[in-house]
ROKESE-802455 format. One record per residue: x negated, y, z negated of N, C-alpha, C, CB in turn; residue number from 1. Coordinates in nm, 3 decimals. Atoms other than C-alpha are relative to their C-alpha. Glycine has a CB too. Example, Ala and Ser with C-alpha at 12.3 -4.5 7.8 and 13.67 -1.06 7.14 Angstrom:
2
((-0.089; -0.119; 0.000); (-1.230; -0.450; -0.780); (-0.090; 0.120; 0.000); (0.099; 0.003; -0.125); 1)
((0.082; -0.119; 0.006); (-1.367; -0.106; -0.714); (0.077; 0.109; -0.073); (-0.041; 0.046; 0.142); 2)
This chain:
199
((-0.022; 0.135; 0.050); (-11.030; 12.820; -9.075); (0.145; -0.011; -0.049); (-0.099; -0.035; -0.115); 1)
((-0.130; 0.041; 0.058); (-10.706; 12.657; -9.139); (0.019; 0.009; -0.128); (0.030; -0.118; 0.025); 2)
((-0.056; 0.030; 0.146); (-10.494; 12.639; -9.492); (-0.082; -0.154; 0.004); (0.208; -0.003; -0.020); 3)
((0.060; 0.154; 0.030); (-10.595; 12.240; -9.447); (-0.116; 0.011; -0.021); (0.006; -0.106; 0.102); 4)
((0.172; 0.041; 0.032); (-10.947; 12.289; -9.356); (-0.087; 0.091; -0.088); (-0.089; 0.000; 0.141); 5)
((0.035; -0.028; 0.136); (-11.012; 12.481; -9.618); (0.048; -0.048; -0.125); (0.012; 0.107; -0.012); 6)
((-0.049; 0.091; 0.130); (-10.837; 12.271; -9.911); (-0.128; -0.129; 0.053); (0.222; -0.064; 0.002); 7)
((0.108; 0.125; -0.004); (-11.035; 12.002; -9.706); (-0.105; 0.040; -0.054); (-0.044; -0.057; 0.133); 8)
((0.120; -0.058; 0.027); (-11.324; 12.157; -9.721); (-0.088; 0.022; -0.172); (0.034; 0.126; 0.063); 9)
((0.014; 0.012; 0.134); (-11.316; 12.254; -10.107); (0.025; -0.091; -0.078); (0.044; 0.068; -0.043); 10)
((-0.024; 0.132; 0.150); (-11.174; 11.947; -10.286); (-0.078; -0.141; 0.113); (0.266; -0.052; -0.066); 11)
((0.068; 0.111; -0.025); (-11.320; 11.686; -10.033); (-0.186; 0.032; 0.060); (0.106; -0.077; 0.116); 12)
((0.126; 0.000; -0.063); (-11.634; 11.778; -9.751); (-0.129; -0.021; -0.071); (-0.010; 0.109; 0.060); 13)
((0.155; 0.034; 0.005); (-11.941; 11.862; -9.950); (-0.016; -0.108; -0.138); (-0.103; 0.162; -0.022); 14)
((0.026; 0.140; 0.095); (-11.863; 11.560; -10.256); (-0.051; -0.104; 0.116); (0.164; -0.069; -0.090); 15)
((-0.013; 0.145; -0.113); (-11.822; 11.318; -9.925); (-0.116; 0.020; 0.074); (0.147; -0.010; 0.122); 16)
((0.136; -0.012; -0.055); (-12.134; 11.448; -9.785); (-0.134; -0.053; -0.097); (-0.015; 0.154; 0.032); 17)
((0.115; 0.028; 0.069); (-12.337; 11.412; -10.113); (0.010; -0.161; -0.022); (-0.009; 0.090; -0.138); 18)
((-0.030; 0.100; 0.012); (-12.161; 11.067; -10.180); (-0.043; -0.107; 0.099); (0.105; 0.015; -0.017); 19)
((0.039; 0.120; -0.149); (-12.235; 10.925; -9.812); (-0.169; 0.054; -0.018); (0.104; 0.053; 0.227); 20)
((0.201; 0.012; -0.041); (-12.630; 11.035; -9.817); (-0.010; -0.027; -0.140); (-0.125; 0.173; 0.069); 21)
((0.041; 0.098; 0.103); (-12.689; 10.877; -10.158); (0.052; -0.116; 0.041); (0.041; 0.029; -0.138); 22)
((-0.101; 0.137; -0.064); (-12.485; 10.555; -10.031); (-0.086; -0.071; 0.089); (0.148; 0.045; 0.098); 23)
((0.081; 0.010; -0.105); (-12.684; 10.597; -9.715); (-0.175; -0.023; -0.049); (0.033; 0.135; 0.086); 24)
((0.176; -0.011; 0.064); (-13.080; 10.675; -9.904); (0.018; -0.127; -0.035); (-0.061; 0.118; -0.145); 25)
((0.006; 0.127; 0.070); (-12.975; 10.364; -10.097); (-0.002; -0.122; 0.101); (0.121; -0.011; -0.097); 26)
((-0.051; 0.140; -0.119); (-12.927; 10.099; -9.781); (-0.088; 0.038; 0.130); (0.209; -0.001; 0.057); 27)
((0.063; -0.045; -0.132); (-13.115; 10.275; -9.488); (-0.183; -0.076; -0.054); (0.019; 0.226; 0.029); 28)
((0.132; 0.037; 0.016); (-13.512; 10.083; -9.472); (-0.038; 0.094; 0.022); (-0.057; -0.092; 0.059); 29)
((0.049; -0.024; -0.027); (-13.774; 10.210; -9.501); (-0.065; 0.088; 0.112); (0.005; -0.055; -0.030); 30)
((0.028; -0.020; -0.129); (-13.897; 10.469; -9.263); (0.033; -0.020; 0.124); (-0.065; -0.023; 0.007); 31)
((-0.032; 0.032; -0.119); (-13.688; 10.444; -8.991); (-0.008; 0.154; 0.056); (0.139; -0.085; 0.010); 32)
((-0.020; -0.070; -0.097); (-13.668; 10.651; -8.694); (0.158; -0.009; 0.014); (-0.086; -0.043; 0.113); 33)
((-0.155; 0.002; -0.031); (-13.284; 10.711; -8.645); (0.031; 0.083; 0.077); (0.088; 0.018; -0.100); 34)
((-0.081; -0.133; -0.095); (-13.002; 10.832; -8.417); (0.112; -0.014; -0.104); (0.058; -0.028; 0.205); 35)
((-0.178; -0.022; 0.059); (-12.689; 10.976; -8.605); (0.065; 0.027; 0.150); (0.038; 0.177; -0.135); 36)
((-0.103; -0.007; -0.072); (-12.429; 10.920; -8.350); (0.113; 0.069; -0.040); (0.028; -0.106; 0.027); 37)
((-0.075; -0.119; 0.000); (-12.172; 11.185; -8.370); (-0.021; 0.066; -0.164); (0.167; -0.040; 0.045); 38)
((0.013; -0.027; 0.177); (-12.324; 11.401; -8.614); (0.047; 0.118; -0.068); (-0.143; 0.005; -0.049); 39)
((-0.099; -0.086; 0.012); (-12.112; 11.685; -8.599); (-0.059; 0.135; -0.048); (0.103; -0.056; -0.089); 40)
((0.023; -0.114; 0.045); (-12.230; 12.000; -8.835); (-0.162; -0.050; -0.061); (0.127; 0.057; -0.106); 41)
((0.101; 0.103; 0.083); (-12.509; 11.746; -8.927); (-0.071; 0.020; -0.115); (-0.098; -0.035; 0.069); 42)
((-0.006; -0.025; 0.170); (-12.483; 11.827; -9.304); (-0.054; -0.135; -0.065); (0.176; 0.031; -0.064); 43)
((0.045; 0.118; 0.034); (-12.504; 11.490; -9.354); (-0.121; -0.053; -0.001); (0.051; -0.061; 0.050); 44)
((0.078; 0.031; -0.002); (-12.784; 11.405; -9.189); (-0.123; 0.068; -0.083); (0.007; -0.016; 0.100); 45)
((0.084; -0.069; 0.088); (-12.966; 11.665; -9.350); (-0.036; 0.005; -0.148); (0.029; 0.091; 0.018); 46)
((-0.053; 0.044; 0.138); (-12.828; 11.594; -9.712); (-0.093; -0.094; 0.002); (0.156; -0.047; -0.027); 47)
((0.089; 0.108; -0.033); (-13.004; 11.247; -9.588); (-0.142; 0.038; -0.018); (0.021; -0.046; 0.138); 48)
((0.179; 0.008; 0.006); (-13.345; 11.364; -9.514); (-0.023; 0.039; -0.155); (-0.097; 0.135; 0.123); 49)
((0.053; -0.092; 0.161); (-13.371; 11.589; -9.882); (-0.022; -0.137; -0.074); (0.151; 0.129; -0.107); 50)
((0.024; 0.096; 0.101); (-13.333; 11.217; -10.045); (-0.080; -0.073; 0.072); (0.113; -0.072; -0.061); 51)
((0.084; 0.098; -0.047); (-13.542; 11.027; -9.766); (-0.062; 0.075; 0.088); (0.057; -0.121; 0.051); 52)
((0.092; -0.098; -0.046); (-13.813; 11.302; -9.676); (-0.085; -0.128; 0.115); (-0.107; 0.086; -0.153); 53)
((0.066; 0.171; -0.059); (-13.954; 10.907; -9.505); (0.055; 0.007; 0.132); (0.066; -0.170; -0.089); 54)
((-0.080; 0.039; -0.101); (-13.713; 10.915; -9.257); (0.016; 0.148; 0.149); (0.156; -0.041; -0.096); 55)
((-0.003; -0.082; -0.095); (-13.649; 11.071; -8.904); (0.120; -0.008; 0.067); (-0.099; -0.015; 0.076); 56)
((-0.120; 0.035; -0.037); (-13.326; 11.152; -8.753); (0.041; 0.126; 0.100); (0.094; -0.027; -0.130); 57)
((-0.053; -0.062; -0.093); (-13.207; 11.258; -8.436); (0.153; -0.014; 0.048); (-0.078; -0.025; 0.087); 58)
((-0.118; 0.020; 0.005); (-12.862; 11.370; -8.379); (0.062; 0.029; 0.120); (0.046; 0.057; -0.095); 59)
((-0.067; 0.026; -0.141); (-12.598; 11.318; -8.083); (0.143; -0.024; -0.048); (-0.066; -0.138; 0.094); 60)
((-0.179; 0.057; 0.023); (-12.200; 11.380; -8.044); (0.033; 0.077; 0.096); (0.105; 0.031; -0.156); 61)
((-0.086; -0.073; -0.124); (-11.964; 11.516; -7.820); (-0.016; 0.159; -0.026); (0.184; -0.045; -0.002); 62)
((-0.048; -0.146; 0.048); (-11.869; 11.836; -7.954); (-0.135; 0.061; -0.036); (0.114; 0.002; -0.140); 63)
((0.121; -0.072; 0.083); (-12.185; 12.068; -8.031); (0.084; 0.138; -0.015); (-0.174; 0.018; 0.093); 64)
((-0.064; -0.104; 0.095); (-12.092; 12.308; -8.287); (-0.121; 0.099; 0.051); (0.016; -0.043; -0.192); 65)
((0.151; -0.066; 0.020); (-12.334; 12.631; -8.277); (-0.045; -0.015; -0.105); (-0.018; 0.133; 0.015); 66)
((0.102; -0.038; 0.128); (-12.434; 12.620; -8.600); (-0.017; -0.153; -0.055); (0.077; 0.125; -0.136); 67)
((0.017; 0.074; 0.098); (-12.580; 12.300; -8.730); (-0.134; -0.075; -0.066); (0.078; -0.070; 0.029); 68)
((0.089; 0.007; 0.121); (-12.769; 12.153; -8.998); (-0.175; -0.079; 0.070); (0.101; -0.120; -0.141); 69)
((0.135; 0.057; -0.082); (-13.060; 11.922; -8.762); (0.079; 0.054; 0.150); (-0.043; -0.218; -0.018); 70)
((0.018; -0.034; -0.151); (-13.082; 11.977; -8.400); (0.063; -0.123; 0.082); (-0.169; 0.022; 0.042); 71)
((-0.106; 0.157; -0.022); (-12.801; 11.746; -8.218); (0.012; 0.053; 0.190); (0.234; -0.002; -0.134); 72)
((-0.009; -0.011; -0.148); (-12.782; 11.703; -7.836); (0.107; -0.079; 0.017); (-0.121; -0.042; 0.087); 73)
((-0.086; 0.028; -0.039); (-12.519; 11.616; -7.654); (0.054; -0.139; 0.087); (0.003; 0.090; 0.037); 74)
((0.026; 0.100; -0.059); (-12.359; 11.317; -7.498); (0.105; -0.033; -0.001); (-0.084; -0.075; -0.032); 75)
((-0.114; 0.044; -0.012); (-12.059; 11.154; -7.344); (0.098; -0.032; -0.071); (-0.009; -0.061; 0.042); 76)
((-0.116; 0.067; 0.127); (-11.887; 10.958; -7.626); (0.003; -0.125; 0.031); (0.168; 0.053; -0.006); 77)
((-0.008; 0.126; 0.021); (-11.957; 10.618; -7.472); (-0.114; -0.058; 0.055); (0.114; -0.051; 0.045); 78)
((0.157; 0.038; -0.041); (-12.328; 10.608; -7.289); (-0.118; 0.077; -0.104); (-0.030; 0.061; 0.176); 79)
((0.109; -0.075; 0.104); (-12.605; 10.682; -7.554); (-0.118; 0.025; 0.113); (-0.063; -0.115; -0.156); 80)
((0.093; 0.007; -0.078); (-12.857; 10.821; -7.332); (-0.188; -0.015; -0.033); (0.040; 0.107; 0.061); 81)
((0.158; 0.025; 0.056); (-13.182; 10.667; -7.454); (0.018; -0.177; 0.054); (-0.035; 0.037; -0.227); 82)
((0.027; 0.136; -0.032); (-13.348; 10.311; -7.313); (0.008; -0.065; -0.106); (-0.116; -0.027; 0.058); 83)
((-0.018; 0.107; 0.125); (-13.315; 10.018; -7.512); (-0.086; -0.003; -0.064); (0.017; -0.129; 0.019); 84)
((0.048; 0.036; 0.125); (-13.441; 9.971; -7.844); (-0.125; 0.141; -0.050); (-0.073; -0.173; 0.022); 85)
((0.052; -0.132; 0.029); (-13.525; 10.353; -7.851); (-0.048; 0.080; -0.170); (0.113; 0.075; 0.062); 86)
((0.036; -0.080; 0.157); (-13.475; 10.401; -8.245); (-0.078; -0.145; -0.084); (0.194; 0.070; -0.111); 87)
((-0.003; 0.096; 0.104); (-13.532; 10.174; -8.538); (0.157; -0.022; -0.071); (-0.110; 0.051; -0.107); 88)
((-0.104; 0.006; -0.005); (-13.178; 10.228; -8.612); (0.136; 0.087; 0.021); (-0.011; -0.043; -0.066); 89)
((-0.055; -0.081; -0.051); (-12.863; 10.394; -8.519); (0.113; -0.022; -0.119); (0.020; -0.015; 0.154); 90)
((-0.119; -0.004; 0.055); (-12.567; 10.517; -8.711); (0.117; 0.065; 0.000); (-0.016; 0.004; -0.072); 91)
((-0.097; -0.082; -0.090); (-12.229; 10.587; -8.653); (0.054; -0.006; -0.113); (0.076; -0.041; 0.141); 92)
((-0.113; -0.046; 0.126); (-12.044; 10.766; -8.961); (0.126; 0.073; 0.033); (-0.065; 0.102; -0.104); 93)
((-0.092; -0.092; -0.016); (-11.660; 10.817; -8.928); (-0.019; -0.004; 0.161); (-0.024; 0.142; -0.086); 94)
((0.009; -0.010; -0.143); (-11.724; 10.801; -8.540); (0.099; -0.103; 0.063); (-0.148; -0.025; 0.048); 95)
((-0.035; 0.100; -0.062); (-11.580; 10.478; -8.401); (0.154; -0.003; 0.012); (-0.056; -0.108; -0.060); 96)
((-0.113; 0.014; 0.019); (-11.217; 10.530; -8.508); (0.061; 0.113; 0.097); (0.027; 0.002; -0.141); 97)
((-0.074; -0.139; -0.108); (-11.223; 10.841; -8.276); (-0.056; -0.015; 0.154); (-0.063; 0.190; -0.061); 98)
((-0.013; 0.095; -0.144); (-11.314; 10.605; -7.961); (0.123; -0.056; 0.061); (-0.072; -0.121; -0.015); 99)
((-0.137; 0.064; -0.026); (-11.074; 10.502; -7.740); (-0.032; -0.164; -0.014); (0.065; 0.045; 0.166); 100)
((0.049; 0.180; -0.009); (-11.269; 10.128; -7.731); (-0.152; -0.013; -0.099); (-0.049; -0.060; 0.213); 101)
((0.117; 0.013; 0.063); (-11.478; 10.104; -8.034); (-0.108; -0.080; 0.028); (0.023; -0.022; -0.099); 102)
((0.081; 0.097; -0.033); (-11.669; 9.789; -7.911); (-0.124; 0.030; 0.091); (0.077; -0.090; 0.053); 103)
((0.111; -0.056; -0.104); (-11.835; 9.970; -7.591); (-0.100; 0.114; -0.108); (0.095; 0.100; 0.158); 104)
((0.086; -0.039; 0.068); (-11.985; 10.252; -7.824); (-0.079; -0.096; -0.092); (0.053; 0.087; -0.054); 105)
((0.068; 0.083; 0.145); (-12.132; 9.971; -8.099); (-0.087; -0.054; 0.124); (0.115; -0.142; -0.129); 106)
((0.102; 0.080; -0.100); (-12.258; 9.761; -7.799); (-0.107; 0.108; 0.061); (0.092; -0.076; 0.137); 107)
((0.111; -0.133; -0.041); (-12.446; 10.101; -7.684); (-0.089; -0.016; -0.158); (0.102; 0.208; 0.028); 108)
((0.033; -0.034; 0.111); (-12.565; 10.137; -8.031); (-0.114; -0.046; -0.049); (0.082; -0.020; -0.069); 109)
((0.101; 0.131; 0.031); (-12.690; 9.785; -8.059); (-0.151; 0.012; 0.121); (0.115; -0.179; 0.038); 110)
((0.107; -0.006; -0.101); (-12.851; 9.834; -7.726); (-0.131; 0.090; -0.052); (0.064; 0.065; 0.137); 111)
((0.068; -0.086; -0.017); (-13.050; 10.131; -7.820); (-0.073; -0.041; -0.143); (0.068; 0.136; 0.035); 112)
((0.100; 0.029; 0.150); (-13.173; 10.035; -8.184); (-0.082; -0.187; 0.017); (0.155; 0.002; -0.190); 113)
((0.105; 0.108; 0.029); (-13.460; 9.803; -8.279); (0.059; -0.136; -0.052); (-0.102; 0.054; -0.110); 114)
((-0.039; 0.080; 0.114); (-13.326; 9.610; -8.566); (0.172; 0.069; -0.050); (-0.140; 0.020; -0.133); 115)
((-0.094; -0.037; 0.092); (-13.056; 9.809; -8.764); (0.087; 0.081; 0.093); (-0.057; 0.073; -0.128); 116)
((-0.116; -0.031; -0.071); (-12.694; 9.933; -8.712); (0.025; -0.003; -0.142); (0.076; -0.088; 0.125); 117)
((-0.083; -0.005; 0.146); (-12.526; 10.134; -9.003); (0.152; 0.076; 0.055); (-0.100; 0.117; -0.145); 118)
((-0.115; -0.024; -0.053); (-12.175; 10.157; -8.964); (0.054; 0.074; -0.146); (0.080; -0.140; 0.067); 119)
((-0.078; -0.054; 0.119); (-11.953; 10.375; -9.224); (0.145; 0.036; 0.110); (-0.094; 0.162; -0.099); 120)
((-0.115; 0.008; -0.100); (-11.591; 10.339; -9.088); (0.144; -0.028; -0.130); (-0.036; -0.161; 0.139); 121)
((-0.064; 0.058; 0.057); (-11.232; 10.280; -9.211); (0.046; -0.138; 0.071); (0.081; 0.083; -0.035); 122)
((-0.144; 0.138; -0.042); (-10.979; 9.967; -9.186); (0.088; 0.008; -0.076); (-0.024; -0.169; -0.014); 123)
((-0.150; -0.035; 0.048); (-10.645; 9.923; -9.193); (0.037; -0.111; -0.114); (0.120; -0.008; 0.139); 124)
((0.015; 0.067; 0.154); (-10.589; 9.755; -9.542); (0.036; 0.073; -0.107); (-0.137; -0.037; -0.038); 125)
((-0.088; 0.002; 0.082); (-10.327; 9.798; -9.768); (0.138; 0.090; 0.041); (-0.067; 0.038; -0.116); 126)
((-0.142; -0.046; 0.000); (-9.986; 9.970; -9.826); (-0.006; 0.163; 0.103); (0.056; 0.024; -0.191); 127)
((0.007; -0.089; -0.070); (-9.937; 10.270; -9.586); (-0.137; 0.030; 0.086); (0.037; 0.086; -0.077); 128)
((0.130; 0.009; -0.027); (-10.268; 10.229; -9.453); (-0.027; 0.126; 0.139); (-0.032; -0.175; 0.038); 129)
((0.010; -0.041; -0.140); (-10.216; 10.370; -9.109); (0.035; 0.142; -0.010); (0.092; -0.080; 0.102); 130)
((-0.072; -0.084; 0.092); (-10.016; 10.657; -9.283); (-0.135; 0.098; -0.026); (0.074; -0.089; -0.147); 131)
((0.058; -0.027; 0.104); (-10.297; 10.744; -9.515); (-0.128; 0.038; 0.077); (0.001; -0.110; -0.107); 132)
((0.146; -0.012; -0.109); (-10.593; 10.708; -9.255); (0.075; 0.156; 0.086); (-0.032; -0.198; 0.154); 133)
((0.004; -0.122; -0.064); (-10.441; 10.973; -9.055); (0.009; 0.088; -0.051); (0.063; 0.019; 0.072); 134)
((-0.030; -0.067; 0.078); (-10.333; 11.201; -9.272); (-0.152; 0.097; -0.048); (0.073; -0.092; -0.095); 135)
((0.114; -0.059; 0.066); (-10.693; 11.247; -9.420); (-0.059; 0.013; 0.152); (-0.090; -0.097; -0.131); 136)
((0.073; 0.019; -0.087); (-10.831; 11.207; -9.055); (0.042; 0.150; 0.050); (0.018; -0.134; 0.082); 137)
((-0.068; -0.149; -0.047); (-10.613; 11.529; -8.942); (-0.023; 0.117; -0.052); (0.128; 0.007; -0.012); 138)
((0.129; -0.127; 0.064); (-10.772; 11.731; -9.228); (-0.093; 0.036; 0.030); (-0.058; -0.005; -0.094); 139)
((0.166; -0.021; -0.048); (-11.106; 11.666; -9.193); (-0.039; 0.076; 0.130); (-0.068; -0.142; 0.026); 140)
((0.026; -0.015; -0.153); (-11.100; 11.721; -8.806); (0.066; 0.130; 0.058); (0.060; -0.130; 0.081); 141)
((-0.097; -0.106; -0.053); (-10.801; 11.986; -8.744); (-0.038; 0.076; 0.070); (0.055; 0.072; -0.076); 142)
((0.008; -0.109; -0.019); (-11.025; 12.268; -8.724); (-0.125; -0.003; 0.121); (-0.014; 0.072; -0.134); 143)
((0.142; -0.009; -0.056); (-11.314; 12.143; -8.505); (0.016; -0.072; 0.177); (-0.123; -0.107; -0.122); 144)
((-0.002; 0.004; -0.137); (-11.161; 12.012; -8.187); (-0.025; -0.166; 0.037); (-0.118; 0.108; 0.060); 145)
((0.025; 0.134; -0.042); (-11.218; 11.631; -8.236); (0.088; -0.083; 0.028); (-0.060; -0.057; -0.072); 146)
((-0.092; 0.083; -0.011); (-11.024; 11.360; -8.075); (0.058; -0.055; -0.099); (-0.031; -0.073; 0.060); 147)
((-0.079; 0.063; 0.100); (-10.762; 11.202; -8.284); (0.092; -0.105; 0.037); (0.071; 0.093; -0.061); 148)
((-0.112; 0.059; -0.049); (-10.654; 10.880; -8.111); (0.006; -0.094; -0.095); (0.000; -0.046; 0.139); 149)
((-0.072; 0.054; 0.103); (-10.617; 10.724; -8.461); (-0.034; -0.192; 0.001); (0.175; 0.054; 0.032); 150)
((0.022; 0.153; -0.051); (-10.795; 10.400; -8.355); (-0.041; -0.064; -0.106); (-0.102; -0.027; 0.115); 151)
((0.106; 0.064; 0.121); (-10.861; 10.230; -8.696); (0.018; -0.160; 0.056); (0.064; 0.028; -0.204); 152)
((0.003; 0.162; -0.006); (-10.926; 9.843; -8.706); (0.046; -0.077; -0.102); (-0.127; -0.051; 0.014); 153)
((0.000; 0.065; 0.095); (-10.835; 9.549; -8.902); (-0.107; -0.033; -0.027); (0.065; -0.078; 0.002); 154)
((0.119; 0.052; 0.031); (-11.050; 9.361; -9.128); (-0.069; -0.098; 0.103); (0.018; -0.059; -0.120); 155)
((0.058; 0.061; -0.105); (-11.021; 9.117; -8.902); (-0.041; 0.032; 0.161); (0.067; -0.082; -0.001); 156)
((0.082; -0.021; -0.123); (-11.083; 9.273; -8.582); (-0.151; 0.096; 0.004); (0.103; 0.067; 0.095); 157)
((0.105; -0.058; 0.025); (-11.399; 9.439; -8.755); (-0.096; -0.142; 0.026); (0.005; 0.080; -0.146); 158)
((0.086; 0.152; 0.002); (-11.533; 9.047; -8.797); (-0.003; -0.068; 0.112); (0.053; -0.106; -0.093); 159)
((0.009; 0.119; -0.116); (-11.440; 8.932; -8.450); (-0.132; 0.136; 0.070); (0.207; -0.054; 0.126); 160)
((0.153; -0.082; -0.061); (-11.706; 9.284; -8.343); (-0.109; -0.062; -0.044); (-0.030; 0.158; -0.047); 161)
((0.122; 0.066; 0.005); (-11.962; 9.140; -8.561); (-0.029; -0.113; 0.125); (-0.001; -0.066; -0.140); 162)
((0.133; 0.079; -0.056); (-11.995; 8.833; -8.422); (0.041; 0.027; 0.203); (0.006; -0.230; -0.076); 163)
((0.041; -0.032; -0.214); (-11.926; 8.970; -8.022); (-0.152; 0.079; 0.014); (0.154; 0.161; 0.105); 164)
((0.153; -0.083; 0.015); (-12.255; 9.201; -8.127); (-0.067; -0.096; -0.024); (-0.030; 0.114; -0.113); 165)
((0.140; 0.128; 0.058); (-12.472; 8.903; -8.282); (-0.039; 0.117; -0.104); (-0.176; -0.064; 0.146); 166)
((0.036; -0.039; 0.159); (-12.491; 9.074; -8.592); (0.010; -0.013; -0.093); (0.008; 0.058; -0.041); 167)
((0.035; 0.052; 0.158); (-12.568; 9.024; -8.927); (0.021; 0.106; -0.125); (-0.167; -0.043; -0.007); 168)
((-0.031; -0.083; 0.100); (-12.442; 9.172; -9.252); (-0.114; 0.038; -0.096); (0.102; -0.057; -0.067); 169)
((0.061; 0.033; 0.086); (-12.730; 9.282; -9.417); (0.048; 0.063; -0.216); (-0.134; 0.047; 0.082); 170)
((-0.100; -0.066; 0.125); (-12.539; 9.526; -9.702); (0.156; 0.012; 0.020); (-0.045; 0.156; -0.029); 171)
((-0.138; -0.012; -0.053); (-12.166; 9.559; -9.731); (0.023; 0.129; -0.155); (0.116; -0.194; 0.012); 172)
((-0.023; -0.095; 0.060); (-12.044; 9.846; -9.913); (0.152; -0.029; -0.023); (-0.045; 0.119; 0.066); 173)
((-0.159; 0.034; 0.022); (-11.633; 9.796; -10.017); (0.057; 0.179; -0.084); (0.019; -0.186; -0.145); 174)
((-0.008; -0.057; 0.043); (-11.615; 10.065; -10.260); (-0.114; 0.148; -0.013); (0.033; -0.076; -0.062); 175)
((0.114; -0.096; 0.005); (-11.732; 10.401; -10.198); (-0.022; 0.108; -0.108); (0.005; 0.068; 0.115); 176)
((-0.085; -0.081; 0.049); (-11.559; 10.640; -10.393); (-0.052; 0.151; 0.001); (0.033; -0.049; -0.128); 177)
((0.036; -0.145; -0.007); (-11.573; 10.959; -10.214); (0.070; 0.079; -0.013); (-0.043; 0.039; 0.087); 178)
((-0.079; -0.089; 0.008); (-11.337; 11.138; -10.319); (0.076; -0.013; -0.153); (0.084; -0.008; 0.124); 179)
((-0.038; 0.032; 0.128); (-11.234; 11.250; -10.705); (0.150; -0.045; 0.014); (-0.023; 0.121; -0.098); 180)
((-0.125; 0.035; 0.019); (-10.925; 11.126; -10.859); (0.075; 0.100; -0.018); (0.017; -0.079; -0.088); 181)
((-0.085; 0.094; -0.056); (-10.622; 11.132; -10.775); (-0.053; -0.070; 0.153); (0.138; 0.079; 0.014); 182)
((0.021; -0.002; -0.122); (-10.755; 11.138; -10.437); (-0.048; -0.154; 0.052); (-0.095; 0.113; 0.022); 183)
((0.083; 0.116; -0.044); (-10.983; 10.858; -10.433); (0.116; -0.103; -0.002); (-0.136; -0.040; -0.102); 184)
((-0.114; 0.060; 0.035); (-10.678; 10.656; -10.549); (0.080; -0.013; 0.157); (0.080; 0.094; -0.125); 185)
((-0.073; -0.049; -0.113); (-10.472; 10.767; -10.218); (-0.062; -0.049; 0.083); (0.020; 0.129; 0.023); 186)
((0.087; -0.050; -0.183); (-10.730; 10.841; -9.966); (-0.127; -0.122; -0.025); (-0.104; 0.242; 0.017); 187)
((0.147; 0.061; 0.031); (-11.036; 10.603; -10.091); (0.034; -0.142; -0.003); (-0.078; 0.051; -0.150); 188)
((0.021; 0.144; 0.028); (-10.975; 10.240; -10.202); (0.053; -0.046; 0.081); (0.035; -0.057; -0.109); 189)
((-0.084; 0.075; -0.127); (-10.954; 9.992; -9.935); (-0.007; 0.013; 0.125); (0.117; 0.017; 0.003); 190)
((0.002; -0.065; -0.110); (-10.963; 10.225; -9.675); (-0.134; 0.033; 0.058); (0.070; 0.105; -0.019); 191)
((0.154; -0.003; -0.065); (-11.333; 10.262; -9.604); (-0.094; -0.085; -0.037); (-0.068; 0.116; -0.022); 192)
((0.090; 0.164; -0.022); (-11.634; 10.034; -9.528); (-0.130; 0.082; 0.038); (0.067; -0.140; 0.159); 193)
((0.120; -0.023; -0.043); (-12.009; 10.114; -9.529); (-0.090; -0.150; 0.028); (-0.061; 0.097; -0.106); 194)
((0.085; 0.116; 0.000); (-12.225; 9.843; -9.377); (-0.177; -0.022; 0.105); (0.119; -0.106; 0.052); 195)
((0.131; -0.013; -0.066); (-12.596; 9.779; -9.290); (0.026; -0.138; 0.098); (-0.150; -0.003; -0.118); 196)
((-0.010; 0.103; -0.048); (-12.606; 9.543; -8.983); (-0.175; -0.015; 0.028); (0.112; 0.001; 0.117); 197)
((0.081; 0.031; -0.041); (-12.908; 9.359; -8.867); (-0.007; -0.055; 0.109); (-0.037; -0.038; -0.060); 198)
((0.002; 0.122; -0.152); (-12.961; 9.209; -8.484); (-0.091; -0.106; -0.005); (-0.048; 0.068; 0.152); 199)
C-alpha cells in the first residue's frame, strides 16, 4: 500500500464507511432487495446490512478485488446485466464520477430497479472545487486500479439528469460530514450529495 493509501485509509476510509451506512440505514425503505453498483471491497455494503439485517444486497463493479466483504460479480461499467426492474433498488456510491457518460449508467440503473435509485455522488460547488474533488479522489483510489477521468457534475447538470430520468427527489442529503475536522472543512462541505430518487 501506498504512503497516500494508507494516510487515506487511517484518517478517512473506515469513518466514511461508518458515516455512509448510517446515512444510507437512515433513507434506504424498507426491505429492499438491492444492487450496489460498483461496490468495490464491499465494506460498505456490509457495514449496511449489520444496521439493516431487513435488507438484501447484491454487489457489481468493474474491478473485483479478491478479498471482499459480500460477494460482488462483475460487469462492464455501463450495461448492468439484469432485466428490467430486477431489484427494488439500485445504488451507485462514489461511482458515477468515474464514468466516462454518467447519464448511460443512471439510465441502466433506472432500468433495472423497481421504484428506488440512491445516488451518493459529488458536484462541482464552490472555491477550488475541481481541485479538491480530485485530490481526495486520487487518494481514495491510487492503490486499487480505478479509473480517474475526474468527471464530476454541476448542480445544475445533476437537475437537468433528474428530470431526463423522470425522477423524483424523495430525500436529499446536502451535508454529510464524512470526514473529521479540518478535513471535513476542505474535502466535505459542498462537495458531496446523497439522494434517494423515486421513478
Amino acid at each position: 500500500m501506498s504512503l497516500i493509501g494508507h494516510v487515506h485509509r487511517t484518517l478517512v476510509y473506515d469513518r466514511r464507511v461508518r458515516r455512509l451506512s448510517e446515512l444510507l440505514s437512515e433513507i434506504i425503505p424498507p426491505s429492499c432487495n438491492l444492487l450496489d453498483v460498483g461496490s468495490g471491497d464491499g465494506k460498505l455494503a456490509w457495514s449496511l446490512l449489520k444496521r439493516r439485517p431487513d435488507l438484501t444486497i447484491e454487489g457489481l463493479d468493474v474491478l473485483l478485488r479478491e478479498r471482499t466483504a459480500i460477494p460482488v460479480k462483475s460487469f462492464d461499467g455501463t450495461n448492468l446485466p439484469y432485466v428490467n426492474s430486477s431489484f427494488d433498488a439500485v445504488m451507485l456510491v462514489d461511482v458515477l464520477h468515474h464514468t466516462a457518460d454518467p447519464g448511460t449508467l443512471l439510465r441502466e440503473a433506472v432500468r433495472v430497479t423497481r421504484r428506488w435509485l440512491i445516488v451518493k455522488d459529488h458536484r462541482l460547488n464552490g472555491f477550488a472545487a475541481g481541485l479538491r474533488l480530485r485530490m481526495m479522489d486520487r487518494a481514495g483510489n491510487l492503490d486499487h486500479g480505478v479509473a480517474l477521468p475526474y468527471n464530476y457534475i454541476s448542480e445544475r447538470q445533476w437537475e437537468e439528469l433528474e428530470r431526463t430520468l423522470n425522477v423524483k427527489v424523495a430525500t436529499k442529503i446536502n451535508e454529510l460530514r464524512l470526514y473529521r475536522w479540518p478535513l471535513n472543512y476542505i474535502f466535505g462541505s459542498g462537495l458531496h450529495f446523497l439522494d434517494l430518487y423515486e421513478k
